[in-house]
N, C-alpha and C positions, 0 to 999 in steps of 0.2 A: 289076855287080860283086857278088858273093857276099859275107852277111855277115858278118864276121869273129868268131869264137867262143873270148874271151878266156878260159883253163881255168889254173886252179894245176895244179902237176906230180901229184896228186894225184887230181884230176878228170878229166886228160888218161888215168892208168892206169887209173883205172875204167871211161871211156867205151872203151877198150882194150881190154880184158879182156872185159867185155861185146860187144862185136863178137866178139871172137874166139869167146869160148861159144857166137854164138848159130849164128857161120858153121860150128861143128864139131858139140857135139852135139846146138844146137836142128836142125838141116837133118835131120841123120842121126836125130831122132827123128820131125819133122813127115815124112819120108819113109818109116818105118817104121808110121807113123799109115796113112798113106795104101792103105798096100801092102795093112795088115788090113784095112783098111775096104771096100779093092776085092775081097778075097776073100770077102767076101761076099754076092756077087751082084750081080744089076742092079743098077746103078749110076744109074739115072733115078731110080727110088725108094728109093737110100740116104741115107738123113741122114747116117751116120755120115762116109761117106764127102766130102759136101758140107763139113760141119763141119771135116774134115782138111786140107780144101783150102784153107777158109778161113783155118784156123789158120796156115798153110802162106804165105797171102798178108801175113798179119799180120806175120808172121816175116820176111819177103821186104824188107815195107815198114821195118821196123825198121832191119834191118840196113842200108836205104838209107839212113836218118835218121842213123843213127850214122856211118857212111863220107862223108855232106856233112857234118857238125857235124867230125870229127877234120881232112879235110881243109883244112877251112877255122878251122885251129883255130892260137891264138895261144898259146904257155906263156906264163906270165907268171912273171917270177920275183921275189919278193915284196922282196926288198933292195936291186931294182934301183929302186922306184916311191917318186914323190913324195909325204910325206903335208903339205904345205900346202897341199894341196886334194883334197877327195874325188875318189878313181878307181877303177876294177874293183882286187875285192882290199882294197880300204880297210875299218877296223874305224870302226864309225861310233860315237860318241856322242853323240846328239840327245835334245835335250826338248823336249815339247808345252808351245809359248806357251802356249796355256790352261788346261792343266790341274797343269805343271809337272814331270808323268811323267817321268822318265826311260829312254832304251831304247838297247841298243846292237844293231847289225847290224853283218852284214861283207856289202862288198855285191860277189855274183858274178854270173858267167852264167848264163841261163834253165836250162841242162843240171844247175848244181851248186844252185840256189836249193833250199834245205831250212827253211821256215817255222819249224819244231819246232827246227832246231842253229840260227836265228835269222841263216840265212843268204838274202840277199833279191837278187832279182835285177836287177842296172840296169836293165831293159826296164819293170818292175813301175813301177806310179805313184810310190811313196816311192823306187825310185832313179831314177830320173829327175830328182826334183826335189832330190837329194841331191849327182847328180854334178856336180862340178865347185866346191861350195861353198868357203867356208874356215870355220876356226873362226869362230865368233862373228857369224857371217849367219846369215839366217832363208831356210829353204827352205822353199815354196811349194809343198805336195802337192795336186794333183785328186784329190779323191775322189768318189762319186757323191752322196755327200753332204754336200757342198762344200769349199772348200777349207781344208785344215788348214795350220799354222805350226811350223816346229818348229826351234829355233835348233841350230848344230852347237856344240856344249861340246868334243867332241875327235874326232882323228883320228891313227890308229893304223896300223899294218901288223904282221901278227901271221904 
């Protein structure tokens, strides 16, 4: 079974829209690459031409990435989900036992995880060891350099 690719309404039209660009005007541009690239000449010793193709494959392979991810893809709708326990979608607020830091995440899928809008994705070692928690347990993170502690202070849906 294929696996399930939980998206806010949000990430589901981004990954949308992007499919759509790449099947309209990336196709009809990597096709238009192509075409110059073979007008000029043998085509054994074109680079330009090889490089078109390749771009061309990239493109191909994309557009297949995003058509498995949409299809197999879950909305989620943020009002309908539990927050006494961490789930896709949850605002997390956790502190490091040891050091007492404070940090908050929202934790999404692989497709919407953005480090920088401090958005992390369940599949990642800190959600992982986030999901399913409740307030006031300690999660239990692998890191490669060893395991970290971090109690959940709160949980939110935003």
């Amino acid at each position: 079974m294929p696996d399930i690719n939980y998206l806010t309404p949000e990430g589901y039209k981004k990954l949308k829209s992007e499919l759509e660009e790449l099947k309209t005007t990336g196709r009809s541009e990597a096709a238009a690459a192509i075409a110059e690239a073979r007008e000029k000449g043998d085509l054994s010793e074109n680079a330009e031409y090889d490089a078109a193709k390749d771009a061309q494959g990239m493109l191909e392979l994309r557009i297949n990435e995003l058509e498995k991810t949409l299809a197999n893809a879950r909305v989620l709708d943020a009002s309908q989900l539990d927050t006494s326990k961490v789930t896709v979608l949850s605002d997390v607020t956790i502190k490091n036992v040891k050091t007492g830091k404070q940090m908050k995440y929202k934790l999404v899928s692989e497709s919407e995880a953005d480090a920088k809008a401090r958005k992390i994705s369940v599949s990642s070692p800190i959600g992982k060891g986030l999901l399913g928690k409740e307030v006031g347990e300690i999660a239990v993170v692998q890191t490669p350099r060893g395991d970290i502690e971090f109690e959940i202070m709160d949980i939110s849906i935003s």
